[in-house]
C-alpha positions in Angstrom: 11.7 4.7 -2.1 8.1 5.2 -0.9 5.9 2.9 -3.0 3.4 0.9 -1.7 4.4 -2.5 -1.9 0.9 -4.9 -4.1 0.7 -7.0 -0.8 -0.2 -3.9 1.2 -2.3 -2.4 -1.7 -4.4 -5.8 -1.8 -5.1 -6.2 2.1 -5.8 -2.3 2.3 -7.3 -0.8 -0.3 -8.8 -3.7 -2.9 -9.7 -2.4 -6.5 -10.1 1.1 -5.3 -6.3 1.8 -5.1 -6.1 2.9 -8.2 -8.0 6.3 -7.5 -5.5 7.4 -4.7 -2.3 6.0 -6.1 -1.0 9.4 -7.8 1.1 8.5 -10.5 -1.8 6.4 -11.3 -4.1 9.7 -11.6 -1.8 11.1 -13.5 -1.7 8.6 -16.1 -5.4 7.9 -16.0 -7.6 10.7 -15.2 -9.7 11.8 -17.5 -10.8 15.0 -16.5 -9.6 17.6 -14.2 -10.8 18.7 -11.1 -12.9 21.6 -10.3 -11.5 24.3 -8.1 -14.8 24.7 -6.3 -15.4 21.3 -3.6 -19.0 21.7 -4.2 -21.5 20.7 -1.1 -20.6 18.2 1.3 -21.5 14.9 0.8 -20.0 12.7 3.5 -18.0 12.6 6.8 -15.5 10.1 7.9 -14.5 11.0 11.4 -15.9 14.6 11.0 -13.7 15.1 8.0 -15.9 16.2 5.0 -15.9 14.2 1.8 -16.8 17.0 -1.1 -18.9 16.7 -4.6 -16.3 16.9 -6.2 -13.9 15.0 -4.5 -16.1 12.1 -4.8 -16.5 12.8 -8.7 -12.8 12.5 -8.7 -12.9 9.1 -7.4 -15.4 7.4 -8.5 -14.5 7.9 -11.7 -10.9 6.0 -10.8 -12.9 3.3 -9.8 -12.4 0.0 -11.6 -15.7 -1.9 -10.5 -18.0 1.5 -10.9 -16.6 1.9 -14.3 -17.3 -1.6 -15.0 -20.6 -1.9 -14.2 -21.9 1.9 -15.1 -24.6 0.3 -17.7 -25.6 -2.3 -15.0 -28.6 -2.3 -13.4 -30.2 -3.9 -10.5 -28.5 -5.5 -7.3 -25.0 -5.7 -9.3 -25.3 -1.5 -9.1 -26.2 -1.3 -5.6 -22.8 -4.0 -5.0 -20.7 -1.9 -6.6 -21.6 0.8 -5.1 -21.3 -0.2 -1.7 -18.2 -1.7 -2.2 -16.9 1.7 -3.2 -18.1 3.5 -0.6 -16.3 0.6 2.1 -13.1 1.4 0.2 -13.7 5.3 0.3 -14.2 5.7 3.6 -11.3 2.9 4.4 -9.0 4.8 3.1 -10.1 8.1 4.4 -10.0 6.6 7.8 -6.1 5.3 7.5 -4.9 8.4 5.9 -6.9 10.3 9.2 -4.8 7.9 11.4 -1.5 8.6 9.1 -1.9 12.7 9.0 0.2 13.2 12.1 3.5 11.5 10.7 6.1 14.3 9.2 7.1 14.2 5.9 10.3 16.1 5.2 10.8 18.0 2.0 13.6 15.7 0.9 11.2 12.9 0.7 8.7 14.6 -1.3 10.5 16.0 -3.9 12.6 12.4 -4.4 9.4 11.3 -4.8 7.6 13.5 -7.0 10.9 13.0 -8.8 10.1 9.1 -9.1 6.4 10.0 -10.8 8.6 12.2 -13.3 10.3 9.7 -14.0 7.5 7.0 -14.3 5.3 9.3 -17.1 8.2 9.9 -18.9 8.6 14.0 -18.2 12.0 15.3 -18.4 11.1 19.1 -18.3 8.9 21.8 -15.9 7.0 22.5 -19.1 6.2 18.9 -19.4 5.3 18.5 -15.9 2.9 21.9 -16.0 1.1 20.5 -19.4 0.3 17.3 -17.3 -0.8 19.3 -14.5 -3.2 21.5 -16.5 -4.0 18.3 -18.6 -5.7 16.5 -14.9 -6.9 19.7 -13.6 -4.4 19.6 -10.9 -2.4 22.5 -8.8 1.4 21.7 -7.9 0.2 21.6 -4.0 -2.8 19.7 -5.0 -0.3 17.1 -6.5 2.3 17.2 -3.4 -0.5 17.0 -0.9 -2.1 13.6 -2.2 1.5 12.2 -2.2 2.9 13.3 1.0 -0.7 11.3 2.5 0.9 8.4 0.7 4.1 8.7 2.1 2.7 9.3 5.5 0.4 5.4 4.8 3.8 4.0 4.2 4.9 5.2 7.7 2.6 4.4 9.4 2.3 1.4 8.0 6.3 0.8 8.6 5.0 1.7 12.6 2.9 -0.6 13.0 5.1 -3.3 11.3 7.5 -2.1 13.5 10.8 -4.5 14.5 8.7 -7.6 14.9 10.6 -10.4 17.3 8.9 -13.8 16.4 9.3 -16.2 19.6 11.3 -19.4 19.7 7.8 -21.9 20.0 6.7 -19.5 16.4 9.9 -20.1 14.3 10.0 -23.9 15.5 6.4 -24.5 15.1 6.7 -23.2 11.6 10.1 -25.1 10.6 8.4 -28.3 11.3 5.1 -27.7 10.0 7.1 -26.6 6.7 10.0 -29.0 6.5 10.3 -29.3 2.8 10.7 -26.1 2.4 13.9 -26.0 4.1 15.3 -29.3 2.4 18.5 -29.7 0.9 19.4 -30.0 -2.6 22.6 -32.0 -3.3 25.0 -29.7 -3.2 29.1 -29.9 -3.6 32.2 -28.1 -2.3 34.3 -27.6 -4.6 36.6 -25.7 -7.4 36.5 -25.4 -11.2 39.0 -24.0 -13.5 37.3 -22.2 -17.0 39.5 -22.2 -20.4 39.1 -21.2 -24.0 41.0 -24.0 -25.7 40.7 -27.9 -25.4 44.6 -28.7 -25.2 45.2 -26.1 -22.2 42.3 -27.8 -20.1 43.6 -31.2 -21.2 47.2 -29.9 -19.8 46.0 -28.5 -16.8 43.7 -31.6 -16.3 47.0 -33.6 -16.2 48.6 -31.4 -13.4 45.9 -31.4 -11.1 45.6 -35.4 -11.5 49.5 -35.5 -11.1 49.1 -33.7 -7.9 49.4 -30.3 -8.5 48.0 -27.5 -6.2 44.2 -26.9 -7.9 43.5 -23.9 -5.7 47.1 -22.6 -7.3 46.1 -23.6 -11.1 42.4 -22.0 -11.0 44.5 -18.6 -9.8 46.5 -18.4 -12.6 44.9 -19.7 -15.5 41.2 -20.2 -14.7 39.7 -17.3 -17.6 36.2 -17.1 -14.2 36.9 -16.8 -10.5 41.0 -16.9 -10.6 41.0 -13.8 -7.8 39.0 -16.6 -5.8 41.6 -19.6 -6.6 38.3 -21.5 -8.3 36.3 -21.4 -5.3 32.8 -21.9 -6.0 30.1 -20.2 -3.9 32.9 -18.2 -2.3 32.3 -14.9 -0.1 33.4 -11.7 -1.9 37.3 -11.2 -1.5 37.8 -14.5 0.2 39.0 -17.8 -1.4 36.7 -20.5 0.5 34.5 -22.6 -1.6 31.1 -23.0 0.1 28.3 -25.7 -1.1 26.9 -24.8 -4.3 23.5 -26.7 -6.2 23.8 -28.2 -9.9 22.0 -25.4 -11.6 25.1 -23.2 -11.4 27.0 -25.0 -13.8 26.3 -25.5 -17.4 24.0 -29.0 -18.3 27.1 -31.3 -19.5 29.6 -30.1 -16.6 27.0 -30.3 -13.9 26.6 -33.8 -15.5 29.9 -34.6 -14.8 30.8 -32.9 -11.5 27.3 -34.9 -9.7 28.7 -37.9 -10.6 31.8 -37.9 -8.0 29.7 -38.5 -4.9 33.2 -39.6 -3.6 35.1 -36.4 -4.5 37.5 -36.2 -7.6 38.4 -34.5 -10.6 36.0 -33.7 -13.6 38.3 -34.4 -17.3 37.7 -31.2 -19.5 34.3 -30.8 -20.4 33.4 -28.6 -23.2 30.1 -26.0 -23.0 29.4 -23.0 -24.7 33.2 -23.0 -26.6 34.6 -22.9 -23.1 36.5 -26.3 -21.0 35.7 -26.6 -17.6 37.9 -28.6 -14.8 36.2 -29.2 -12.0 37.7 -30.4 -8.1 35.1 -32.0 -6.1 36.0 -31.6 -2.6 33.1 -33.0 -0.7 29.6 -33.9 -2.0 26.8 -33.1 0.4 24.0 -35.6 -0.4 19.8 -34.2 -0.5 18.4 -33.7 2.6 16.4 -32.0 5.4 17.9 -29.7 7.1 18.0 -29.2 10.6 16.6 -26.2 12.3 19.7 -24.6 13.5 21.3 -24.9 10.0 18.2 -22.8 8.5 17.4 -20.5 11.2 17.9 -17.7 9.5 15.8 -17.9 6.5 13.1 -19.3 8.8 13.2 -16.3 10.9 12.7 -14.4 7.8 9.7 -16.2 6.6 8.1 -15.7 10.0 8.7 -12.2 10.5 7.3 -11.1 7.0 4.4 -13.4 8.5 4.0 -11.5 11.1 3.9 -8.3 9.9 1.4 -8.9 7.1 -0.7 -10.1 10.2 -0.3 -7.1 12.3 -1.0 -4.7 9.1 -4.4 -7.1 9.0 -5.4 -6.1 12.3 -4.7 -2.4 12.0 -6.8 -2.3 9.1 -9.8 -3.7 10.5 -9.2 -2.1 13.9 -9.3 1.5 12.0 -11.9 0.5 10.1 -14.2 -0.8 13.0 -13.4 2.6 15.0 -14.3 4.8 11.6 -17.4 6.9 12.5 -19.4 7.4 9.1 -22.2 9.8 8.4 -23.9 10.9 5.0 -24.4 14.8 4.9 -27.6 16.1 5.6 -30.2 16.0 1.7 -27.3 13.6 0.1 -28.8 10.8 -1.6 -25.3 8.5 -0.6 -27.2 4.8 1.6 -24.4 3.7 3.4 -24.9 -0.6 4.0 -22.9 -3.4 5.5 -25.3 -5.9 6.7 -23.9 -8.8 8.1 -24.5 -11.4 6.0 -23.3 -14.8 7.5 -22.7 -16.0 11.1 -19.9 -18.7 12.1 -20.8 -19.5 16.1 -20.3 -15.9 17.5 -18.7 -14.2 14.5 -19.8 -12.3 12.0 -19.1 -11.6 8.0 -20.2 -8.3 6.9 -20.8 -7.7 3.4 -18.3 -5.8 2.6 -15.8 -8.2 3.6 -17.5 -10.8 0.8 -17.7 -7.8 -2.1 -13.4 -6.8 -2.1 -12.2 -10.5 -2.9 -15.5 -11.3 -5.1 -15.1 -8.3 -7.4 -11.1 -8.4 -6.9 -11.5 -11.8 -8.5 -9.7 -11.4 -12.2 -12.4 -13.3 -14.2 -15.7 -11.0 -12.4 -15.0 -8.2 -15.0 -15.3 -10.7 -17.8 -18.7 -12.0 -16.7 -19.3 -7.6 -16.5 -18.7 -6.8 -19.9 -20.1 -9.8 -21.5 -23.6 -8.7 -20.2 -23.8 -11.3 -17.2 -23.4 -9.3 -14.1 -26.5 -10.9 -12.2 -24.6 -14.1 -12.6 -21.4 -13.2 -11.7 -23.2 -11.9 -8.3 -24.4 -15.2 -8.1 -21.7 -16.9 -9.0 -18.6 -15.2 -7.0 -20.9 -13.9 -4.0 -21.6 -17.2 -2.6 -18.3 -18.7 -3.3 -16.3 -16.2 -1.6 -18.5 -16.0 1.1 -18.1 -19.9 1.5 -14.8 -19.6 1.6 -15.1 -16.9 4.6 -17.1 -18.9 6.3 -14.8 -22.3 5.9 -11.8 -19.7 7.5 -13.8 -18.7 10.7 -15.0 -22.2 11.2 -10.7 -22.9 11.2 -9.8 -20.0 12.9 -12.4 -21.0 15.9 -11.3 -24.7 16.0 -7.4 -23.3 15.8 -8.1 -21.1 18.9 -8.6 -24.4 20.9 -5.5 -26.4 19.5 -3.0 -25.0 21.7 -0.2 -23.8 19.1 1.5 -20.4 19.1 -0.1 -20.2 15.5 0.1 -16.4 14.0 0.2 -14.0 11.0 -2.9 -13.2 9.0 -6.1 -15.1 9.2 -5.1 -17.0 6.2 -2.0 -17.8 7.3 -3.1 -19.2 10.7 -6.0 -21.4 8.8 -3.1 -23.0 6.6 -0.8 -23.6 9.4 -3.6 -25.0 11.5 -4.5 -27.4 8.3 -1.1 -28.4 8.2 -0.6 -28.9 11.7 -3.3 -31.4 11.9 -2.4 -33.5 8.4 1.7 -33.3 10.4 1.9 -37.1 10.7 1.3 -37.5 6.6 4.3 -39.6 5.1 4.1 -41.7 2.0 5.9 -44.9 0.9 8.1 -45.8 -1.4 5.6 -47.8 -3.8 3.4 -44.4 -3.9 6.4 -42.1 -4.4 7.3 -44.5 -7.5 3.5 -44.3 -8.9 3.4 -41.0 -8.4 7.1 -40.6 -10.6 5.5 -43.0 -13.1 2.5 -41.4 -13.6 4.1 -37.7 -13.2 7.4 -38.1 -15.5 6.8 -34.6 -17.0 7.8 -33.4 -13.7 10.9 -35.0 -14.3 11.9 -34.4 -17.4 14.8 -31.7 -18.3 14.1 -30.0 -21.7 16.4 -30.7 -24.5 19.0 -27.3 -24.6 21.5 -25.9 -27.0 23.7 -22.8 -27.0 22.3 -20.9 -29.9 24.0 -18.1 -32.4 22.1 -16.8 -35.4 23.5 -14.8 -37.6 20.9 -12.4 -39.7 21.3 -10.9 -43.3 18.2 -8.9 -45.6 15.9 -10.2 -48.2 18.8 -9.4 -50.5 21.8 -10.5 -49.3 21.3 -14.4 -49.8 24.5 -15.0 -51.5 26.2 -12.9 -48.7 24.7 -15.2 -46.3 26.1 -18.4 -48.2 29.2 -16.9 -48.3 29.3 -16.3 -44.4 27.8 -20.0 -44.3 31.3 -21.7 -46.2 33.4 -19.0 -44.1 31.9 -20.0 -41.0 32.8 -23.6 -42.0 36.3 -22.9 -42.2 36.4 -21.4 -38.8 37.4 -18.5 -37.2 36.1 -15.3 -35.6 32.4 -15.2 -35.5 31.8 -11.8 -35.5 34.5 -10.8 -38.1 32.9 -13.2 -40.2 29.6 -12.0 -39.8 30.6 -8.5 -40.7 32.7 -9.3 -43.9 29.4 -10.0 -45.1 26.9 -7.6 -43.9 25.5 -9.7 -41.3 24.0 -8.9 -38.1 24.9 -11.4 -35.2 22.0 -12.0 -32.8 23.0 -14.2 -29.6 20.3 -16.5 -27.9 22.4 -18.1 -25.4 21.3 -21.2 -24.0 18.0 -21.9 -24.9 15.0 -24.6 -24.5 12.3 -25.7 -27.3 9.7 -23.3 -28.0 11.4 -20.2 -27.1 13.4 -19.7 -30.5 11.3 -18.1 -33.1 9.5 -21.6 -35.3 12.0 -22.0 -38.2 15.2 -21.9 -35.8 13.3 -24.0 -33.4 12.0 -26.7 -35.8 16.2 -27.0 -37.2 17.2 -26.7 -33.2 15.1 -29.2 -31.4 12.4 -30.7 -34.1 15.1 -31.8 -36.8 17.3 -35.1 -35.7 20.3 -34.6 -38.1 22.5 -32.6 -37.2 24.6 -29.9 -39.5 28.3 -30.0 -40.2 30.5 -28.6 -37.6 33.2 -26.1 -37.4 35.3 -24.5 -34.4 32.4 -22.3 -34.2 30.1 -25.2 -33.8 27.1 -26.9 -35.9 26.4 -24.6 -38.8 23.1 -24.9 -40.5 22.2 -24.7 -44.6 21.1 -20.8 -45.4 17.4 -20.4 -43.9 14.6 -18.4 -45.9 12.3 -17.2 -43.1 8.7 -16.2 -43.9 9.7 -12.4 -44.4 12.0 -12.9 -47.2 15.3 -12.8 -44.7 18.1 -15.1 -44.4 20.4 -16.6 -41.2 22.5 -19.4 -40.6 22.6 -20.9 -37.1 25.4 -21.9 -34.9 24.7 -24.4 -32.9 26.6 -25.5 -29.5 26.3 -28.2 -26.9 23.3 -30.0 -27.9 21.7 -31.6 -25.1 18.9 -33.8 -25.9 15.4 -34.3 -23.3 16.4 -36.3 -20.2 13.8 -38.1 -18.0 15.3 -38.2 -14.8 15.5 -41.4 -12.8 13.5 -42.2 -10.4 16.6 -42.8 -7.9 17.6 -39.1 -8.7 14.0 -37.9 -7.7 13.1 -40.2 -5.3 12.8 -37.7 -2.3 11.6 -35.2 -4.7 8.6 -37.6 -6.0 8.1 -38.4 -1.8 7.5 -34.9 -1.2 5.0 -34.3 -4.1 3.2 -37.5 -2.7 3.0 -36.1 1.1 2.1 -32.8 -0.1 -0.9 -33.9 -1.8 -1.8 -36.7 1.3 -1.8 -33.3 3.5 -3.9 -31.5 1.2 -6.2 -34.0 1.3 -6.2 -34.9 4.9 -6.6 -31.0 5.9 -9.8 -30.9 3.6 -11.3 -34.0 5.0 -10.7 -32.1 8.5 -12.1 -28.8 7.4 -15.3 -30.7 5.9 -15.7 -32.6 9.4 -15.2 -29.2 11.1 -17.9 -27.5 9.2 -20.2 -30.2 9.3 -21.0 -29.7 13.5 -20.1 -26.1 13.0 -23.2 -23.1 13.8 -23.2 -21.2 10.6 -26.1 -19.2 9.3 -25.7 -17.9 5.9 -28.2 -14.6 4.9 -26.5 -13.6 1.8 -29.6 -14.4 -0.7 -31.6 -12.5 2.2 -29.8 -9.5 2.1 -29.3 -9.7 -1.8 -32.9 -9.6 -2.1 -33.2 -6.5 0.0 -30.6 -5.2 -1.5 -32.3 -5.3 -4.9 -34.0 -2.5 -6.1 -38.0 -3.4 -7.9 -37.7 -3.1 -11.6 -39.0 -0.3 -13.5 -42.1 0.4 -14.5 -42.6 0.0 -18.4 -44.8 2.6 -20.2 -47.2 1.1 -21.4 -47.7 1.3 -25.3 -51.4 1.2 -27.2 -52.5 -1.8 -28.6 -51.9 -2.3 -32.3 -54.8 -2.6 -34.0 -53.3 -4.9 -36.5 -52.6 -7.8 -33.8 -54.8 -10.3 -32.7 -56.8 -9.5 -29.5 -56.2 -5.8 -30.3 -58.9 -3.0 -30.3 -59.7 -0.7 -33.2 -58.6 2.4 -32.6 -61.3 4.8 -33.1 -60.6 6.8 -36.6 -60.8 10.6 -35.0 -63.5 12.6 -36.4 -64.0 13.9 -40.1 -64.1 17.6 -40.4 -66.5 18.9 -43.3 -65.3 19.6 -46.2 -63.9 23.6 -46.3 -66.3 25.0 -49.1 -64.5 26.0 -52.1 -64.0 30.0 -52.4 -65.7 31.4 -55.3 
């Protein structure tokens, strides 16, 4: 499906995607468009911008919008930056128009928009149409440019082959990453009834064949004789982690680092039997064993840097000129200089007004601050990655991907030799344990009954003590069985959770598990809980998190150690930073206030002179 992924929408188009995306005008456009294009107003590349075409987008515009009832330099800003992003996007759609686009494609996805805005007829569609002020070809023409930006974009993408020095340079500047957890080969046999899992148990201890017992009476994964982590159709176990078993028989199974058999363990009204066959301790792992997903990692790396380049190279090569009598002032000083590069404006006004919390400032009256409040942080934060990027150039390493990406690695490459010691990976468990700490859980059934059916409910209550089938117990009395599943504290609604997790005792328990006293909720309803597998908040010990609580320690370390380098770096580095200068230039002089007449009444104030009294008009006879 064509549909521009957010990471390309970000790095190409900023706030201003919204006004080209066309489901998203077709959801959100006000107004429709005029039939006549009106006079020229703009070319990009010789291709004319019209009146009304330019109407039609800035009223998509997020940050014009936003700051409509500003005044002053924030105006100017937002204005510029829309006119960067116009003219951006003109220029790649230029670059994109020779790419065919079958008619297959188009209609699946003018089919998708259908789908999106809910239309399920041609009447719909056509009311929507005349709604936006939009012609069918109007409509297919904007999207077959879109599909052509995904092309193109897929070109220059293109079946990137990242070299042996990238993928290795990248494993070992990212080695946690690629750890181990502890992980175990093994088998597992599910059941429905305590005695068959305590028979079975028995068997396999006596000898028997488990592969052979799991393939005829394991209730999950018989067709695979137990095997866990298994390949579709093929009986293999292969290592799995500890979250893919329930809490209490994960418990139990990471407990035989020697290999072994679990006894029954009960979860969820099910027994599980579990054959360890080998328990793979955590770990790094070595390159060859995570190849793969490293090759991955680098090669979406590389592609988000190669669409980076493309961008800027068709936006440096654009050729931009305001029609002749239009009153559009195209500006993209430069406002900073790192040694011999140079940060436009433009490139400082996407990520400031892309910033989530620069609307707020907007529409709480304090635009002038959020210029200069957001301005000169992201530009500081340019400036920091060319200073990087220039130092990186020198270090020798087959560093790559975006800008960003190459600044990080850089950082990390020269904080490599970080490690920490025991002693600091304890303090930091010690002085972190909420890290550590697995919630309390339960397995959670509610059954639900009206403001009036209270004695129904107790009814179900001393049925449900008795034991037997939920739901036909639930439905003998009109009551409406709701599942939770296994859940942690907070995300029951507050009545169930304070019984669940806030209330020690616990309620008497049945074949169908804990059953709680009839609960009035604040609505006037009633339920009764069933409650399974209780399992109360665990700190973990440190021994279990040691390497875990080692890698939190080195990761900070690094941090640190790759500020402290890019603080030294920018210390002897040849910046000069204009941004207030061009700000200043950039702001237009107030207007002039009329000015009113003095009131007489106020102190310092002249007397108005009374105007002249006419004579008296002589009365007729």
């Amino acid at each position: 499906m064509f549909g521009i992924s957010k990471r390309v929408v970000a790095v190409i188009f900023g706030l201003l995607v919204v006004a080209f995306a066309i489901g998203a005008i077709l959801l959100f456009t006000p107004q429709g468009q005029q039939q006549a294009k009106g006079k020229v107003e703009l070319t990009v590349n010789g291709k004319p911008i019209y009146e009304t075409e330019l109407v039609r987008f800035r009223s998509s515009d997020q940050v014009l919008s936003a700051t409509a009832d500003q005044e002053g330099v924030l105006k100017v800003l937002a204005e510029q930056n829309f006119y960067n992003n116009l003219v951006l996007y003109q220029a790649v759609t230029q670059d994109a128009s020779r790419i065919r686009v079958s008619s297959n494609e188009l209609r699946k996805e003018l089919e998708r928009i259908k789908q999106q805005l809910g239309i399920t007829s041609d009447k719909q569609w056509q009311e929507t149409l005349q709604r936006i002020g939009y012609t069918e070809t109007q409509v297919r023409n904007e999207l077959r440019d879109q599909i052509r930006i995904n092309k193109r974009i897929e070109q220059v993408q293109g079946d990137i082959k990242p070299t042996e020095e990238q993928l290795k340079l990248f494993y070992e500047l990212n080695k946690t990453t690629y750890r181990n957890d502890e992980r175990v080969i093994a088998r597992q046999i599910v059941v429905d009834d305590k005695a068959t899992a305590q028979k079975l148990y028995e068997e396999a201890k006596a000898g028997a064949d488990f592969a052979e017992l799991a393939k005829k009476n394991s209730k999950v994964g018989a067709d695979q004789s137990g095997a866990l982590g298994a390949e579709t159709g093929k009986s293999e176990p292969k290592p799995v982690t500890k979250v893919i078993f329930p809490t209490a028989v994960g418990e139990a199974v990471f407990k035989l680092k020697q290999g072994g058999i679990t006894q029954p363990v009960e979860s969820a009204g099910r027994y599980y039997i579990v054959k360890v066959e080998q328990y793979l301790p955590a770990g790094e792992s070595s390159f060859e064993e995570v190849k793969d997903r490293v090759t991955e990692d680098v090669k979406n790396l590389l592609k988000e840097g190669a669409l980076e380049r493309y961008i800027e190279e068709v936006r440096a090569k654009a050729k931009v000129e305001p029609a002749k009598g239009s009153s559009i002032k195209l500006s993209d000083p430069v406002v900073a200089k790192v040694g011999d590069s140079e940060i436009k404006l433009s490139q400082v006004l996407q990520p400031a007004f892309a910033n989530p919390q620069f609307p707020n400032f907007v529409a709480q009256g304090l635009g002038d601050l959020a210029v200069q409040f957001f301005l000169p942080q992201t530009l500081d934060q340019l400036i920091t990655r060319e200073v990087v990027l220039a130092e990186a150039k020198k270090m020798g390493q087959p560093f790559f991907g975006t800008k960003d990406s190459i600044v990080q690695q850089a950082e990390s490459y020269q904080a490599r030799g970080v490690t920490a010691t025991d002693e600091e990976a304890r303090k930091y468990y010690n002085e972190n344990k909420i890290l550590f700490t697995e919630p309390a859980t339960a397995t959670v059934t509610v059954v639900n009954f009206t403001k009036d059916q209270e004695a129904k409910a107790k009814a179900f209550r001393a049925a449900a003590l008795k034991g037997g089938k939920l739901e036909d117990l639930a439905k003998a009395q009109g009551g409406n069985v709701q599942d939770y599943g296994v859940v942690t504290s907070g995300t029951l609604p507050p009545v169930s959770n304070k019984l669940v997790f806030e209330t020690k005792a616990t309620f008497p328990k049945s074949s169908l598990g804990e059953v709680s006293e009839v609960v009035k909720l604040e609505d006037g309803s009633f339920q009764v809980l069933l409650i399974k597998a209780r399992t109360p908040e665990r700190v973990k010990p440190f021994a279990e998190v040691a390497q875990e609580a080692r890698d939190n320690v080195i990761r900070t370390k690094k941090v640190e150690a790759g500020s402290k380098w890019v603080e030294s770096l920018k210390k002897t580095a040849k910046v000069e930073n204009k941004l207030q200068e061009v700000l200043k230039q950039l702001t237009p002089p107030p207007a002039k206030k009329e000015e009113k007449p003095a009131d007489p009444k106020q102190p310092g104030g002249q007397t108005a002179p009374k105007p002249e009294e006419k004579p008296a008009t002589p009365a007729k006879p």
